[in-house]
C-alpha positions as CSV (number, residue, x, y, z in Angstrom):
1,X,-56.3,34.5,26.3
2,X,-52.8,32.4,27.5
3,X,-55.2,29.1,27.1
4,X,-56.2,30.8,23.3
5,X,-52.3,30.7,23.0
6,X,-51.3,27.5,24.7
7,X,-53.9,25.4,22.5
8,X,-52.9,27.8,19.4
9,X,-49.1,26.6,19.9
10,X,-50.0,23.2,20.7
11,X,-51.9,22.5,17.5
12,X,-48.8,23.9,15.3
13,X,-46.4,21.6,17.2
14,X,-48.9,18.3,16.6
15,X,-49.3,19.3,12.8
16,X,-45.7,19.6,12.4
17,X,-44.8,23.7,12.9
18,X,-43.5,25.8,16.1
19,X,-43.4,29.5,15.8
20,X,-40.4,30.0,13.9
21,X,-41.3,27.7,11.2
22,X,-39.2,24.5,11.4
23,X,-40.5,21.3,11.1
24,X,-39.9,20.1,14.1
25,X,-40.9,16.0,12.6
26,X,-38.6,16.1,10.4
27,X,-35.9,15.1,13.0
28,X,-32.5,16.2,13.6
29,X,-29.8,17.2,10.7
30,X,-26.8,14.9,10.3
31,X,-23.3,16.4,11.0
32,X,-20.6,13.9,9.3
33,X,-17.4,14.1,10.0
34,X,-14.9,12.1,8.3
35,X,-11.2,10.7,8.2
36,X,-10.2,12.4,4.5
37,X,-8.3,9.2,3.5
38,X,-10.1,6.9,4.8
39,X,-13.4,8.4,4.3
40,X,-14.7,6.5,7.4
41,X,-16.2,8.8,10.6
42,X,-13.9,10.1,13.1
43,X,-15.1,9.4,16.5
44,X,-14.5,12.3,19.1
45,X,-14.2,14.9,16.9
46,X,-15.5,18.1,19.2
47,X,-17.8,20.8,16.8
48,X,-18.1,24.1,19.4
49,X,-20.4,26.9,17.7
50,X,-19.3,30.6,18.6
51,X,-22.1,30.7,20.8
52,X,-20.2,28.1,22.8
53,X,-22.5,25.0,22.0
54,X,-20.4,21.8,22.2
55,X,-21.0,18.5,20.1
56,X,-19.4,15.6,20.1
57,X,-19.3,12.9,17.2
58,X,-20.3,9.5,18.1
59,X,-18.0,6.5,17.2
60,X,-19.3,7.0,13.5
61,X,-18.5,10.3,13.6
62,X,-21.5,11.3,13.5
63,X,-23.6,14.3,15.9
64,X,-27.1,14.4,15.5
65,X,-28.3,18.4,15.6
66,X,-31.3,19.6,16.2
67,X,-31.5,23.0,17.3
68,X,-34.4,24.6,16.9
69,X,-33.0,28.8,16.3
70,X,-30.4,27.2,14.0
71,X,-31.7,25.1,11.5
72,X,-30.9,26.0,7.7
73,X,-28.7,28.5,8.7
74,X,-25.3,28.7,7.4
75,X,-23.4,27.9,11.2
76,X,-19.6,27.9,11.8
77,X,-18.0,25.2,14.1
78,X,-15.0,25.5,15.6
79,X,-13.3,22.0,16.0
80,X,-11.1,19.9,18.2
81,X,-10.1,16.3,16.8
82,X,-6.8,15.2,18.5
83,X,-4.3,13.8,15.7
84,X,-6.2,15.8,12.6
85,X,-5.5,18.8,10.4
86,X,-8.1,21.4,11.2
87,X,-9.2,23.2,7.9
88,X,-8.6,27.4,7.9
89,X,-10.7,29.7,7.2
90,X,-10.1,33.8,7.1
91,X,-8.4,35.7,9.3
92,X,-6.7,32.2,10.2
93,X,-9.8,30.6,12.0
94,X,-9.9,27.0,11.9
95,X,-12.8,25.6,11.9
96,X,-15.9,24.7,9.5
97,X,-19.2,26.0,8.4
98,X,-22.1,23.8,7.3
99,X,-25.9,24.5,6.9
100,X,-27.7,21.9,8.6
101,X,-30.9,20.7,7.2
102,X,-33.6,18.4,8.9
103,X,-33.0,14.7,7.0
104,X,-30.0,16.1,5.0
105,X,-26.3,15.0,5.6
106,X,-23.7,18.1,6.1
107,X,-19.9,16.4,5.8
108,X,-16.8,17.6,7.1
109,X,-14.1,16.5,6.2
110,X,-10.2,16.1,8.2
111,X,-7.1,15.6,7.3
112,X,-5.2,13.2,9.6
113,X,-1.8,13.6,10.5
114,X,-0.6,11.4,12.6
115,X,-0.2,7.5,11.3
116,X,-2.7,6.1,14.2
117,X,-6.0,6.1,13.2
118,X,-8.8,6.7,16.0
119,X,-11.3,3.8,15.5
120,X,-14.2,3.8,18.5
121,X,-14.7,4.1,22.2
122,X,-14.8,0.8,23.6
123,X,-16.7,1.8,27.6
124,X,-19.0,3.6,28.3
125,X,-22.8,5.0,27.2
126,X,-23.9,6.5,24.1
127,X,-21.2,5.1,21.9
128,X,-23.7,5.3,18.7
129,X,-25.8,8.1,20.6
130,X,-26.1,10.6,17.6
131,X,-26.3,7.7,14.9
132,X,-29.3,5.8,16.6
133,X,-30.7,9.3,16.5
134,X,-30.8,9.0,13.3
135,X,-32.2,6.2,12.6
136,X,-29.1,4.6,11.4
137,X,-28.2,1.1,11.9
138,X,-25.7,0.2,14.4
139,X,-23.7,-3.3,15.8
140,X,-26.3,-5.4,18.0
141,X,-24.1,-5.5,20.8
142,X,-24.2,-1.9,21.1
143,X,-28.0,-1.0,21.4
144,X,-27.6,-2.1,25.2
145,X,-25.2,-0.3,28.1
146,X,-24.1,-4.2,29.2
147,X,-23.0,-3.5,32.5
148,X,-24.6,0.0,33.1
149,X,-21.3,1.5,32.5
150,X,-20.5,5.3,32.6
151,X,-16.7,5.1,32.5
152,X,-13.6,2.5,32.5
153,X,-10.1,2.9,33.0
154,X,-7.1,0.9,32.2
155,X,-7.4,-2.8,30.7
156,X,-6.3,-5.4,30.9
157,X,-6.6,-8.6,29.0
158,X,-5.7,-12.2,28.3
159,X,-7.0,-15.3,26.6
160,X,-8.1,-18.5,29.0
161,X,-9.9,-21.5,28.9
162,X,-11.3,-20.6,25.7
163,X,-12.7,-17.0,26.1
164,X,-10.6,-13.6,26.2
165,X,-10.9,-12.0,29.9
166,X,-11.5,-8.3,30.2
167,X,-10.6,-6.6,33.6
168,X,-11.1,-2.7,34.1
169,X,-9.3,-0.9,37.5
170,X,-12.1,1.7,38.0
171,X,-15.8,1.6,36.8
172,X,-18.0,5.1,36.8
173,X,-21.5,4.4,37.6
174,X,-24.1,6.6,35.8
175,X,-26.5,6.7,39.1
176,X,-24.2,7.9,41.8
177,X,-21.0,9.4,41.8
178,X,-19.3,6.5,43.0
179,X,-18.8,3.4,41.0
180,X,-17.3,0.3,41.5
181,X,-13.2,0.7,42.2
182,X,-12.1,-3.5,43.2
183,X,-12.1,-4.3,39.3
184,X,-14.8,-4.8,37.1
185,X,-14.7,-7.8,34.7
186,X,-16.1,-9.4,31.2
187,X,-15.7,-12.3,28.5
188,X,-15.7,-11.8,24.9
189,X,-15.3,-15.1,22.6
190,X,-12.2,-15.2,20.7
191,X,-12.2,-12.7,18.2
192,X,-10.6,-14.2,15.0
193,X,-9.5,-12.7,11.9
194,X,-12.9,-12.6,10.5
195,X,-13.8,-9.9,13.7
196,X,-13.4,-6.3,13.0
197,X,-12.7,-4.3,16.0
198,X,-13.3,-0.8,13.8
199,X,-17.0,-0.8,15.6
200,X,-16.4,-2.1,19.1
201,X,-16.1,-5.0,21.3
202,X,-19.2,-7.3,22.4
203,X,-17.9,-7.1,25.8
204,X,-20.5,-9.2,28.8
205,X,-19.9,-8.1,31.9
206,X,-20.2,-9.8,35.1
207,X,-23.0,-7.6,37.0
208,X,-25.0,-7.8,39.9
209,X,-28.6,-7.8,40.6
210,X,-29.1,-4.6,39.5
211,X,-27.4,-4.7,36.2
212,X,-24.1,-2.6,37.3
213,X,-20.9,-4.6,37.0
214,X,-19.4,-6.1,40.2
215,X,-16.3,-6.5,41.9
216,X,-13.7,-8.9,40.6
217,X,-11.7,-9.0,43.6
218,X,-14.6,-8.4,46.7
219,X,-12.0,-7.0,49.2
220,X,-14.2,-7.0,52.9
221,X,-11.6,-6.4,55.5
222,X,-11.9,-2.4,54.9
223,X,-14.5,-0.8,53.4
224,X,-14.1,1.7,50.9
225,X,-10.6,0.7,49.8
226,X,-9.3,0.5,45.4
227,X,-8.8,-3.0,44.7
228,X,-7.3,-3.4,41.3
229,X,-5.2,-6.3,39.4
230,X,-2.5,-6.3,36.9
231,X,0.1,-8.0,34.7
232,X,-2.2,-11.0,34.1
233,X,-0.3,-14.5,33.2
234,X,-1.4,-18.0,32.8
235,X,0.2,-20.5,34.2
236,X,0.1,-24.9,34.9
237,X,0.6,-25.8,38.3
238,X,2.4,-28.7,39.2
239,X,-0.4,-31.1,38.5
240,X,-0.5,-29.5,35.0
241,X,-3.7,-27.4,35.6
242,X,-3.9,-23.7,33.7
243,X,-4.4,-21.1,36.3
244,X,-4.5,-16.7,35.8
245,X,-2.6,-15.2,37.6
246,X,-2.5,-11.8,38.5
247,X,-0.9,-8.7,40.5
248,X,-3.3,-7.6,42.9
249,X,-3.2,-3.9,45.0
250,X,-5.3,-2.8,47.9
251,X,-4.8,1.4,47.6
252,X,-6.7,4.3,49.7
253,X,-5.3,6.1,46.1
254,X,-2.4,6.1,43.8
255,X,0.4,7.2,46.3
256,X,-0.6,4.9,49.7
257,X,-1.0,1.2,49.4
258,X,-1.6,-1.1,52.3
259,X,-1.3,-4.7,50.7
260,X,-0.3,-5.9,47.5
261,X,0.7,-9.8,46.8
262,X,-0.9,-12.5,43.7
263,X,-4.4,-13.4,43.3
264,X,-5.4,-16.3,41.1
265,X,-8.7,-16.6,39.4
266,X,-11.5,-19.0,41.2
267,X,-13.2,-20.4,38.0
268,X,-16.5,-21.5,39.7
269,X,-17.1,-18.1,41.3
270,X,-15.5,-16.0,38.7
271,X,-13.4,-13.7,41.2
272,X,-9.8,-13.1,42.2
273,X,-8.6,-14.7,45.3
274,X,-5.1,-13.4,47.2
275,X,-3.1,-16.7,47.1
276,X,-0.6,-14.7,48.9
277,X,0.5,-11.4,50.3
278,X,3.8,-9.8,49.8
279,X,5.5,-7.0,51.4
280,X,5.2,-3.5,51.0
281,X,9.4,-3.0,49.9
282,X,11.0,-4.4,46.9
283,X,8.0,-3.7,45.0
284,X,9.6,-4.9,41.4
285,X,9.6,-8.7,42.4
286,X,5.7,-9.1,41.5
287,X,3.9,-9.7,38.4
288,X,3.9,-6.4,36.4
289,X,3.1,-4.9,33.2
290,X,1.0,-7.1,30.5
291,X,3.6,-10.4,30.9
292,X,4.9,-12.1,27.7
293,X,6.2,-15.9,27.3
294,X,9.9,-15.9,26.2
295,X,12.0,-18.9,26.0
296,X,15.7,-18.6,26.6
297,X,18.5,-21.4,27.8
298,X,15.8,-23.9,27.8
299,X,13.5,-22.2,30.4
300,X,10.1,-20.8,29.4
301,X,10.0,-17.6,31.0
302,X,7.1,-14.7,31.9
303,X,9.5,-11.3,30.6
304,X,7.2,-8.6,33.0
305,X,7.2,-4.5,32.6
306,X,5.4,-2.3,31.8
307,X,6.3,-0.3,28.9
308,X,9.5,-2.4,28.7
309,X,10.2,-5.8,30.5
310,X,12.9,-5.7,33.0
311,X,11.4,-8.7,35.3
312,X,11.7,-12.4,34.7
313,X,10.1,-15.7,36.3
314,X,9.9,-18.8,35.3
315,X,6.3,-19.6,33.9
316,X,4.6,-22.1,36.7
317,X,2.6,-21.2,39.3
318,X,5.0,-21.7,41.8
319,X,7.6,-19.5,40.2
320,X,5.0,-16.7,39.8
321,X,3.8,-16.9,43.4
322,X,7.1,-16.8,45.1
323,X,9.0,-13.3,45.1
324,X,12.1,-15.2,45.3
325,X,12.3,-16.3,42.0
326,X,11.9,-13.6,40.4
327,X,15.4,-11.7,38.7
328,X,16.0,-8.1,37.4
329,X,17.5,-7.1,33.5
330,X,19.7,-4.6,35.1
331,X,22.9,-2.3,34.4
332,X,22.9,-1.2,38.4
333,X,26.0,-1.0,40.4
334,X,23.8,-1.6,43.5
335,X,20.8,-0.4,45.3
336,X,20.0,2.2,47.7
337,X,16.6,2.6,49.1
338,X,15.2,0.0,46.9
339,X,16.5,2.1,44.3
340,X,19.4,1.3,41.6
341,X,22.4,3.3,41.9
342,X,25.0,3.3,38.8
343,X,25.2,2.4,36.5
344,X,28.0,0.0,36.6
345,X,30.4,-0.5,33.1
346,X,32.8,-2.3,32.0
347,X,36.4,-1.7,30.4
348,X,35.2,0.1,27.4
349,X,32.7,2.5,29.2
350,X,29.5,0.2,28.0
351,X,27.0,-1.0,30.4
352,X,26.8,-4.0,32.6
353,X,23.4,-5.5,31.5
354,X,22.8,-8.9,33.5
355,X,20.3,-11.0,35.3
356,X,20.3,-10.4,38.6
357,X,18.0,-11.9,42.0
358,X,19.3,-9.1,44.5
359,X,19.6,-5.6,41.7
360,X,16.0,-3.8,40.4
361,X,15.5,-3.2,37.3
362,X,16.3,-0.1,35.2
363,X,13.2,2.3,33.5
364,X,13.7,4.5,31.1
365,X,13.4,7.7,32.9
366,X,16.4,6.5,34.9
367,X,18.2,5.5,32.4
368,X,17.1,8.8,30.3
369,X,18.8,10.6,33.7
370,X,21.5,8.6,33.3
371,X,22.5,9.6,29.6
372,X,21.6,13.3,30.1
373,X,23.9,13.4,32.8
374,X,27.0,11.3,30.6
375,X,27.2,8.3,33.1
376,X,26.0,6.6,30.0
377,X,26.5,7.2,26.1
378,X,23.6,7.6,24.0
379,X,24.5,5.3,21.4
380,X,24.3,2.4,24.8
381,X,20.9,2.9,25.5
382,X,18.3,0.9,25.8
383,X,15.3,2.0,27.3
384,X,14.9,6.0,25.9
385,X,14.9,6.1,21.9
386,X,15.4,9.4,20.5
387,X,12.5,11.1,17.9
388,X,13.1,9.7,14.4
389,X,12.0,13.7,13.4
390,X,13.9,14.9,15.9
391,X,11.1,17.2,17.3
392,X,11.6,15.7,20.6
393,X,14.9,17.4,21.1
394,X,15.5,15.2,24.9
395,X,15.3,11.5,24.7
396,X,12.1,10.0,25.2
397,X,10.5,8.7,28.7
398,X,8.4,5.7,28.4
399,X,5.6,6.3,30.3
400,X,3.3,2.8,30.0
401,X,2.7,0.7,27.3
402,X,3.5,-3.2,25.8
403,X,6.4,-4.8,24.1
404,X,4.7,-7.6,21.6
405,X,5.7,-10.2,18.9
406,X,5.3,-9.2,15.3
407,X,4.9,-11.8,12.3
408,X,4.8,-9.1,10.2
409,X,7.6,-7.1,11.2
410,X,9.9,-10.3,13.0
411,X,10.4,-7.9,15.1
412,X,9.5,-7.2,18.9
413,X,7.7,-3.9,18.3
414,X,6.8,-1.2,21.6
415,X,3.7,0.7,22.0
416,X,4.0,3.2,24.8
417,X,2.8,6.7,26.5
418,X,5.8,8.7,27.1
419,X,5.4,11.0,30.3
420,X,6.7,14.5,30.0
421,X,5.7,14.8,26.3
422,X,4.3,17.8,24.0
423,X,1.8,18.4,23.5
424,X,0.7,16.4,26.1
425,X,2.0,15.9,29.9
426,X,0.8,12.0,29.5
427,X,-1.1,11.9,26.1
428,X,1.8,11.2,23.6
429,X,2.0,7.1,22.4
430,X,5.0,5.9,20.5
431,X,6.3,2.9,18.5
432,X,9.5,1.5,18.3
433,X,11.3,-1.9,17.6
434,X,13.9,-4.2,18.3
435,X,15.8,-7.8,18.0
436,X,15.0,-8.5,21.4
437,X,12.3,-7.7,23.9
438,X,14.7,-6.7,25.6
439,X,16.0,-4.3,23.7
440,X,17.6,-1.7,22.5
441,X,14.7,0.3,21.6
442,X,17.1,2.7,19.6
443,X,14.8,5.2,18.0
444,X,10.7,6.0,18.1
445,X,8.5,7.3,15.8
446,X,5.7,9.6,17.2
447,X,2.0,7.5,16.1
448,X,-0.9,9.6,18.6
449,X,-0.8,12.5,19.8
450,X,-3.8,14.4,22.3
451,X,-3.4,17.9,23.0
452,X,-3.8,18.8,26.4
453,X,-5.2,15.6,27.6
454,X,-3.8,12.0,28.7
455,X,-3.9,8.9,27.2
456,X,-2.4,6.2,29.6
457,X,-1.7,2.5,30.2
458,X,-1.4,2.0,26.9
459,X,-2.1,-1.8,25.3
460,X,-1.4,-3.6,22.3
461,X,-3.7,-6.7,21.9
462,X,-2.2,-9.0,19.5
463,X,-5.2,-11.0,19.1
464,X,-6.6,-8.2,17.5
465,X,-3.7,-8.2,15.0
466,X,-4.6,-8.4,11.7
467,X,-2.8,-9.3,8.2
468,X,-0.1,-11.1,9.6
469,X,0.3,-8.1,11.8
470,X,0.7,-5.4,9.8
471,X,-2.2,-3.7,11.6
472,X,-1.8,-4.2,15.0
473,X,-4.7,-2.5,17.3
474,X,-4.1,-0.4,20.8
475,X,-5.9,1.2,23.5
476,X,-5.3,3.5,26.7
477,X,-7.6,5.5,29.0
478,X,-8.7,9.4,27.6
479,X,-8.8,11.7,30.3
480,X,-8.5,15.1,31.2
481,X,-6.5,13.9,34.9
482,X,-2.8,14.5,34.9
483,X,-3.0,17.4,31.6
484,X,-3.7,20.7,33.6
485,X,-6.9,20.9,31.3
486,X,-10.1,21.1,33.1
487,X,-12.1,20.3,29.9
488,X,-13.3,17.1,30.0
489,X,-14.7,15.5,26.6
490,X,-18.6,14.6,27.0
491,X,-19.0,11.1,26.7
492,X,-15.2,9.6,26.0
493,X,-13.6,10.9,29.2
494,X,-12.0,8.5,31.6
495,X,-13.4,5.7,29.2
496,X,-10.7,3.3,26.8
497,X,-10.4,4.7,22.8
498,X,-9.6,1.9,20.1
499,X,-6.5,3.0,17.7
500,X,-4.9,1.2,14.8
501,X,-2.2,1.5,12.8
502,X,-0.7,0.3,9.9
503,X,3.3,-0.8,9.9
504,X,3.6,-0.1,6.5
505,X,5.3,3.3,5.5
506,X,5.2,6.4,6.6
507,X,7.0,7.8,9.8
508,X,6.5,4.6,11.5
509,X,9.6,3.0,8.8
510,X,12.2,5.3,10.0
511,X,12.0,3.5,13.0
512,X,12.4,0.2,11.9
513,X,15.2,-2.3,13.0
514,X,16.3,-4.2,9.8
């Protein structure tokens, strides 16, 4: 009798029926959901049923849902979308309901509220999981997992010898637990105005023999130990050669470090080689930060800091190499411990700001300290701009980010993550602007926001700048590490999220710098 069954059941599932009547070639329903401005998919947007079923849209904001008790029924989603309006329904209950129907389209649609608009997930697999599903079409350079990449975090990036240079610290590997953590590394061409980031970048990654990306910096004298660069710069030697340069670190994690010094980039064999090491104390007089060229009293220099630069060398290899010519923007009175002490004034209570070989620099969350505690006057600082909405009631601690050239604005405009935020510990990114890249960065305007999660080392890529600037392009790592939240998004955690945002109007004017 159980065979009668089996081939009973069997026959109904090869003609196109199982025994609750769905249609089970039809394929999956389509769950849109989309930006209500914009009307383009929002990717990461989190649909949870109220039978705890999770699904996440793909970077066209797409899920692909087949479930087999739940098809043509009306079903209500809850929804998590970081940065968008969630729709109410009674009793207060935000969320959606939609009826999804094999081969039919059900659309939701979101309000957004903050002025950053999230474009795609740049790492990692499945990126158009739900919309290949479908049958939809999707970029080329997306239908294959280049480099067998799970997860990625924080980028960096630079232009040289004709190609952009793409260099990850950690890479998660989908067929172990353990990935690859001594920098993972791919080219792109350069991606002109005509290239539109909205879908991704065709990034090739260096790999070994089994497809997996591989180490950028091979580090053999321990096993087992983080090996990541930073704060890439290109440089002529004195025979007028171009060379990267970068910040190297040899870790056991983020609190211990046992070497650190400069690494520069061995064209033939596409690795980073230590050119030298430096010591472990006076940590600030190394590359740092995403380095910008600034020329002032005739010297081209590398301005380096990360969200704000407070380091300067001279732009040669031999200046970059040697911690002695490096010099601090600083308003110290002097040092203690390797830290500043101060801040020293002058006559009318202002600070001392001034070049210095022997001070550190100043961050903001000392200089935030600093005002909150009146040795300086807030109308004096520098590094911690207030909220332009004032919601932020404390001044704001710049967590990571990029200070960058606009043509747009002809201004130097700040992208950071502030630390200590709401709603986020680490997940809130700001803009601001000033005459200087130095500063003062006077006043912020709020552009991302993700609740209960983190969104670090944030960078602005100014090759991806577009209409003379006024939509400059960002990205940062999404993770749950460092919120308190143990949820971690399927998919788009510990991987880098595309944003954009347009300078024009909006919150983002009120902090302008005319």
């Amino acid at each position: 009798m159980d065979w009668i069954l089996l081939g009973s059941f069997l026959l109904a599932y090869c003609v196109g029926a199982n025994e609750v009547g769905v249609n089970v070639r039809e394929g999956p329903a389509e769950i849109l959901v989309v930006d209500a401005g914009t009307q383009r998919g929002i990717p990461g947007a989190e649909l949870e049923t109220t039978h705890n079923l999770v699904f996440v849209t793909d970077n066209a904001g797409r899920v692909a849902f087949w479930e087999p008790g739940l098809m043509g029924k009306e079903i209500f989603f809850s929804i998590r979308c970081h940065g968008y309006e969630i729709p109410q329904q009674s009793f207060g209950i935000r969320g959606a309901k939609v009826v999804p129907k094999a081969g039919e389209v059900a659309t939701i649609s979101l309000k957004r509220i903050q002025p950053a608009e999230r474009l795609c997930r740049l790492t990692g697999e499945g990126r158009f999981r739900d919309t290949l599903l479908l049958g939809r079409k999707i970029p080329d350079f997306a239908r294959e997992n280049q480099g067998m990449v799970a997860g990625q975090d924080s980028v960096q990036a630079i232009e040289y010898k004709g190609k952009l240079r793409w260099f990850w610290g950690d890479t998660l590997k989908l067929s172990h637990p353990l990935g690859l953590f001594q920098t993972a590394g791919a080219t792109t061409p350069f991606l002109g105005e005509d290239f539109d980031p909205s879908q991704g970048i065709p990034f090739r990654y260096f790999t070994d023999r089994d497809g997996f990306t591989r180490a950028m910096m091979p580090y053999t004298k321990q096993p087992g130990r983080l090996v990541w660069v930073f704060s890439l710069c290109v440089v002529q030697d004195v025979k007028g050669n171009e060379r990267l340069l970068a910040h190297y670190t040899v870790r056991k994690n983020l609190a211990t470090e046992y070497e650190h010094g400069v690494a520069v980039y061995n064209d033939e064999l596409n690795i980073f080689e230590a050119v030298t090491s430096l010591p472990l104390v006076e940590t600030w007089r190394i590359p740092n930060g995403h380095p910008i060229v600034w020329e002032d009293g005739g010297v081209k220099w590398l301005l380096m800091g990360s969200p704000t630069p407070g380091v300067r060398v001279a732009a040669t290899y031999e200046a970059v190499i040697d911690p002695k010519q490096y010099e601090a923007f600083s308003c110290a009175d002097g040092m203690k411990d390797g830290k500043p002490t101060g801040p020293k004034l002058d006559d009318s209570g202002r600070p001392v700001w001034r070049w210095s070989k022997y001070l550190p620099p100043i961050d903001s969350p000392t200089e935030a300290k600093w005002v909150k505690e009146g040795k300086i006057r807030p109308e004096d600082a520098r590094l911690c701009p207030v909220d332009v909405e004032g919601v932020e009631k404390d001044r704001i601690m710049l967590h990571s980010g990029t200070v960058r050239w606009n043509k747009h604005r002809q201004r130097w405009v700040l992208v950071s993550s502030q630390t200590w935020g709401k709603p986020s510990f680490l997940g809130e990114v700001w803009y601001a602007e000033a005459k200087s890249p130095l500063g003062p960065f006077a006043k912020a305007a709020r552009i991302v926001t993700h609740e209960k999660q983190t969104f670090y080392n944030v960078c602005h890529h100014p090759f991806l700048d577009r209409e003379n600037g006024k939509m400059i392009h960002f990205e940062g790592t999404y993770s749950n590490e460092f919120s308190g939240n143990p949820w971690k998004t399927p998919r788009y955690n510990y991987n880098q999220i595309l944003y954009r945002v347009d300078l024009d109007g909006g919150v983002i004017g009120k902090a302008r710098v005319e």
